[in-house]
C-alpha positions in Angstrom: 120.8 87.8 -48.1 119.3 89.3 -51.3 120.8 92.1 -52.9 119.6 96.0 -51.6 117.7 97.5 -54.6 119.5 99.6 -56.9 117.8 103.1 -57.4 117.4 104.0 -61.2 117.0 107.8 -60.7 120.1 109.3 -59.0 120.3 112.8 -57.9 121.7 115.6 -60.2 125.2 116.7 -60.2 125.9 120.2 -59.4 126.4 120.7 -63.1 123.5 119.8 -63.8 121.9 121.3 -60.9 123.3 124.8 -62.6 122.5 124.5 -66.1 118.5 124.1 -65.1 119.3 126.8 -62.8 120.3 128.9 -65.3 117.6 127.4 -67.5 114.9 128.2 -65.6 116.4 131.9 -64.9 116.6 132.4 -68.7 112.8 131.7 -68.7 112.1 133.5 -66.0 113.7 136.7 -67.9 112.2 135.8 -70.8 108.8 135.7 -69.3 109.7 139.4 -68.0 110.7 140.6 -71.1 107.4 139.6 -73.1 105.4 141.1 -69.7 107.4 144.2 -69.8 106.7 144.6 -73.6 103.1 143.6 -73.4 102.8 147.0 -70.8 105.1 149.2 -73.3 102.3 148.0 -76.2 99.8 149.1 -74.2 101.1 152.5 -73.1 99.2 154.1 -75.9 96.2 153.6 -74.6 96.9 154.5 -70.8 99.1 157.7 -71.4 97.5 160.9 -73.8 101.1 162.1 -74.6 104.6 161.4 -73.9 106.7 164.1 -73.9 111.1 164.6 -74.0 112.6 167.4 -71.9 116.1 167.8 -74.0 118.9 170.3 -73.7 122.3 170.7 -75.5 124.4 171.1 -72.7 124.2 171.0 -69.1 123.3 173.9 -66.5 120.4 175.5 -68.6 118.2 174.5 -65.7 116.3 171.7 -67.7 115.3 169.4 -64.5 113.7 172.8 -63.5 112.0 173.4 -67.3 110.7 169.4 -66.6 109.4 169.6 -63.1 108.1 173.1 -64.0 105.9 171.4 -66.7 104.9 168.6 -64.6 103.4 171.1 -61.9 102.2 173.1 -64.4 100.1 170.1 -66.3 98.7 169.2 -62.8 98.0 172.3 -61.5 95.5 172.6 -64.4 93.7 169.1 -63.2 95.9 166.8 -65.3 97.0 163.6 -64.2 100.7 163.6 -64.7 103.8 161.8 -64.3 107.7 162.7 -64.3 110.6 160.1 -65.2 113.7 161.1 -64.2 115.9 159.3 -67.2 118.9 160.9 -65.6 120.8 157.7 -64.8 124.2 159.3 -63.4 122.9 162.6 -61.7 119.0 162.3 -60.8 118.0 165.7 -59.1 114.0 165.1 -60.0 113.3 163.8 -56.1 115.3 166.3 -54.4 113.6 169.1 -56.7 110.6 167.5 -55.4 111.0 166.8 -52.1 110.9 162.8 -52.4 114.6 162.0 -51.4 114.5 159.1 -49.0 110.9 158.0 -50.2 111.2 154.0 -50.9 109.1 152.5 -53.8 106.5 149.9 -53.7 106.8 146.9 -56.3 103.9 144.2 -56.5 103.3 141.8 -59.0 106.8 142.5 -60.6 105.8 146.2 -61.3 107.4 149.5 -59.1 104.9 152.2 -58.1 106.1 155.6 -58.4 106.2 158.0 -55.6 103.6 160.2 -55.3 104.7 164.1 -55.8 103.2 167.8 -55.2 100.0 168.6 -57.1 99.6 164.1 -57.2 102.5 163.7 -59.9 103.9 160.3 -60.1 108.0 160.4 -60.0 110.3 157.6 -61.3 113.8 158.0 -60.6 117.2 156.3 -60.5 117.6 158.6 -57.0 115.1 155.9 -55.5 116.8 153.5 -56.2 120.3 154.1 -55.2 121.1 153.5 -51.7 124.3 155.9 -51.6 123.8 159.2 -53.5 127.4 160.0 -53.0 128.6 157.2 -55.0 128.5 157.3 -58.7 126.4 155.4 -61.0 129.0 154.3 -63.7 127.0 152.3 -65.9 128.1 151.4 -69.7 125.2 152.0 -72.4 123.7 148.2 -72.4 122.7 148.6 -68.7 121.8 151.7 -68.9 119.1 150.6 -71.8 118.3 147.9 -69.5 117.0 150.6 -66.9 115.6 152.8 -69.2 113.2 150.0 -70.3 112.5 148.9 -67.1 111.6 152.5 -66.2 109.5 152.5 -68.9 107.8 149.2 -69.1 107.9 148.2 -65.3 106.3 151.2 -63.8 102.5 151.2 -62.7 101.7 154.2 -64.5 98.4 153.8 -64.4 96.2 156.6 -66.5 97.9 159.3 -67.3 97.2 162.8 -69.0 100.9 163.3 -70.0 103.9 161.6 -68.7 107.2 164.3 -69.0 110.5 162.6 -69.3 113.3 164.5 -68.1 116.8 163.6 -69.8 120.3 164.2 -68.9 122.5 167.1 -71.1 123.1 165.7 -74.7 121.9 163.5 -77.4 123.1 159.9 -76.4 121.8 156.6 -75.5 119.1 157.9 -73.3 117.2 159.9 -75.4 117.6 157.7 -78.5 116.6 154.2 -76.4 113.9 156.0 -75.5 112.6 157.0 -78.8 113.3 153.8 -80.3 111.2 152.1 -77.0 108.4 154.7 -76.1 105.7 154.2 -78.5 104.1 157.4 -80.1 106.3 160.0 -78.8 104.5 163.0 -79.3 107.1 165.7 -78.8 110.4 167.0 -77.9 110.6 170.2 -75.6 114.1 171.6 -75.8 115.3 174.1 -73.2 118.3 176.8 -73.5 119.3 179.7 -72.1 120.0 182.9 -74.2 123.9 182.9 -74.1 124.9 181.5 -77.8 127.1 179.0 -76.7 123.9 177.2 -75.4 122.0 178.4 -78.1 124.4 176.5 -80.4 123.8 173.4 -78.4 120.4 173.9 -78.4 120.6 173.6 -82.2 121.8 170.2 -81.9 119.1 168.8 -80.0 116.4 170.4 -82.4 117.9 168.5 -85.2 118.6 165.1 -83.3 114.8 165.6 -82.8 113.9 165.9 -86.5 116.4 163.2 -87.2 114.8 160.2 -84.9 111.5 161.6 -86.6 109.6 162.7 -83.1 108.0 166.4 -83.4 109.7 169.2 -81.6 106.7 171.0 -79.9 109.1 174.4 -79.1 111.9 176.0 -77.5 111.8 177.6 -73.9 114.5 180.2 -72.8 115.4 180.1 -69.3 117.1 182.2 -67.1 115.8 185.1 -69.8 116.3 188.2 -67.5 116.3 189.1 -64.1 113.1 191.3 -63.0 114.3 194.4 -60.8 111.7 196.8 -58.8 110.9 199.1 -56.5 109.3 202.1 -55.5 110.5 206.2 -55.9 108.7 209.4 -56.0 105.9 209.7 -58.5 107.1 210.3 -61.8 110.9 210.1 -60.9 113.5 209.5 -63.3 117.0 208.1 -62.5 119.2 205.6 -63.6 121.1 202.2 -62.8 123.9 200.4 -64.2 122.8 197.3 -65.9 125.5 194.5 -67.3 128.4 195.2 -68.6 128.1 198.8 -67.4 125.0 199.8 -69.7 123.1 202.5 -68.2 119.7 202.0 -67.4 117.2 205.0 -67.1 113.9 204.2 -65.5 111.0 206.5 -64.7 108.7 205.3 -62.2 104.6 205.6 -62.4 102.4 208.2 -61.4 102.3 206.1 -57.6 106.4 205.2 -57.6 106.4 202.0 -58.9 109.1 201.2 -61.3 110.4 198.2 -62.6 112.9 197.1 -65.3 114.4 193.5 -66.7 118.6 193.1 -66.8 119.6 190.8 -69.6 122.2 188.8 -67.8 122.8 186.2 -70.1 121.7 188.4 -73.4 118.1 187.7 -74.6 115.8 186.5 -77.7 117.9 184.2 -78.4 116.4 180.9 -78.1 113.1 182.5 -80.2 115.7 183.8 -82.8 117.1 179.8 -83.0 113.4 178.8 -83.0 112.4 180.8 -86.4 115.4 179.9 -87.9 114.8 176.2 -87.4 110.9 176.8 -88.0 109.9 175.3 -84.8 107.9 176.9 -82.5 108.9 179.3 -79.2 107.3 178.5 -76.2 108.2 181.3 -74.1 110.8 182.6 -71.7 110.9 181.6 -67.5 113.1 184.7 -65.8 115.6 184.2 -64.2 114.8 184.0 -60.1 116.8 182.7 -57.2 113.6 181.3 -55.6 114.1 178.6 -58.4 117.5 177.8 -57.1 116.8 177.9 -53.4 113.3 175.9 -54.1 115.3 173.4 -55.8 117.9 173.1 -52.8 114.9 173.0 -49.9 112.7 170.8 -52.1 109.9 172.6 -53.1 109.5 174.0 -56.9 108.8 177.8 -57.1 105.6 176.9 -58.7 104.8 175.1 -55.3 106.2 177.7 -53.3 105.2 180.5 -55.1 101.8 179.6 -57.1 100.6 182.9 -58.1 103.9 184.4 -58.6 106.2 185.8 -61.9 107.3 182.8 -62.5 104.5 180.3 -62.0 102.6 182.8 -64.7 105.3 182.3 -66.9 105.5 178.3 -66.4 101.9 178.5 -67.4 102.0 180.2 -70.2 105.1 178.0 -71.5 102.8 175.0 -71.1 99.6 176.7 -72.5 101.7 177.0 -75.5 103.0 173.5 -75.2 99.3 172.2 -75.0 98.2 174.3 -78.2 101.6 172.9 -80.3 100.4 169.7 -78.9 96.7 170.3 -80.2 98.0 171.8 -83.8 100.0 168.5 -84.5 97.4 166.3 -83.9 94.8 168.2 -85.9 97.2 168.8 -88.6 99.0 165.1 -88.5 102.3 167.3 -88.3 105.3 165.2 -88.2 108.4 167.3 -88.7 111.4 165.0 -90.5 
């Protein structure tokens, strides 16, 4: 009987098996990268401005200031978009409305959810399926998800994308300067007490210090607007904080109104001439903001017309001109 042939290509071994395995998902990732990249070149060209939402410290309602801007832009016919870089606490969606809302990704890119007024939202909130649990992610991953956010979302054309940071000047904000090209501006947000005023500091001169413009200061939370109605022309008083007395006299038809300082005031345009950058305007402090934020719909959605959507506008009017002076003036504060 002749001898059965004697195959000359035997199958792999499983080590072998994994090292092309892990060859061919080192290409694959490689490939990703150099897509990813090619769309982060290109951003220029799709999206008018970039702008950084920044605050010293927490709790000076600068999710609010962002999605307050985004609104804003849009209301005025812009195309926007809003990326929520807060990795560990992303409240953008729930501001919004869009908790729940699952994201479509074709062609290796995610397409962001679609917001009030047609903003496009990115989040971390999407993309976490328990929001109870904690995202405890170290600073290379985090990078990794800031680029991804950045160079993996369908955009698309925008007017202005607004990027909405967590408290501090870490990894976030700095990954994203080094990775956005053509930042065109920092907004940084405080509120009038001077502890946040000193934080607020900080931020202005991490700004100058990564070289990206600071386009102003808001001040939130800058007074809380009391009125009413009396008899023509009647004078009284009320005890305002700290047990400073008030006096009002109403108008000729009763109407009287007056402003309590209840976090001091002035002081984030004070910190803005000293550091020669420009004020963008105070937002007043309203409990519509708060409960808008809890129920999911901005104040400046609920309430389009009102004290507070004014002053949103002219916060962003101001932005827009800032905007407008540095690129007329090739401005670059260092």
């Amino acid at each position: 009987m002749a001898d059965s042939p004697v195959s000359h290509h035997s199958p792999e071994s499983p080590p072998e098996q994994e090292a092309n395995a892990n060859q061919r998902a080192q290409m694959e990732q490689a490939y990703q990268q150099m897509q990813r990249k090619m769309r982060m070149s290109k951003m220029s060209e799709t999206i008018k401005h970039k702008i950084m939402v920044l605050s010293g410290k927490g709790g000076v309602g600068k999710t609010t200031v962002a999605t307050g801007i985004a609104l804003s832009l849009a209301k005025m016919g812009k195309k926007v978009g809003l990326m929520d870089i807060d990795i560990t606490g992303p409240n953008v969606p729930k501001m919004l409305g869009l908790e729940g809302t699952e994201l479509h990704i074709e062609d290796g890119q995610i397409f962001p959810a679609i917001g009030p007024h047609g903003i496009k939202v990115i989040s971390m909130a999407f993309l976490i399926e328990d929001p109870d649990k904690p995202v405890i992610w170290r600073g290379p991953i985090k990078l990794g998800a800031i680029q991804q956010f950045i160079g993996d979302v369908a955009w698309g054309d925008l007017d202005a994308l607004v990027i909405d940071f967590p408290p501090g000047t870490g990894d976030e904000p700095l990954t994203v300067s080094q990775t956005l090209p053509n930042l065109d501006g920092v907004v940084i947000v405080t509120t009038p007490q001077e502890v946040a005023l000193l934080d607020s500091r900080k931020s202005i001169n991490f700004a100058k210090t990564i070289s990206v413009p600071v386009l102003g200061v808001v001040e939130n939370m800058s007074g809380y607007k009391l009125s009413g109605f009396a008899g023509p022309g009647a004078e009284f008083s009320l005890t305002g904080p700290n047990g400073v007395p008030i006096s009002i006299i109403a108008s000729e038809d009763g109407a009287w109104s007056t402003t309590l300082d209840l976090f001091k005031s002035g002081g984030g345009e004070e910190s803005a001439q000293d550091l020669e950058v420009p004020f963008l305007g105070r937002l007043p402090f309203d409990p519509g903001v708060v409960r808008g934020g809890d129920d999911g719909v901005h104040r400046i959605v609920a309430d389009p017309n009102g004290e507070t959507a004014r002053a949103f506008g002219k916060v962003v009017e101001n932005m827009l001109n800032s905007l407008d002076n540095r690129n007329s003036h090739n401005v670059k504060i260092t």
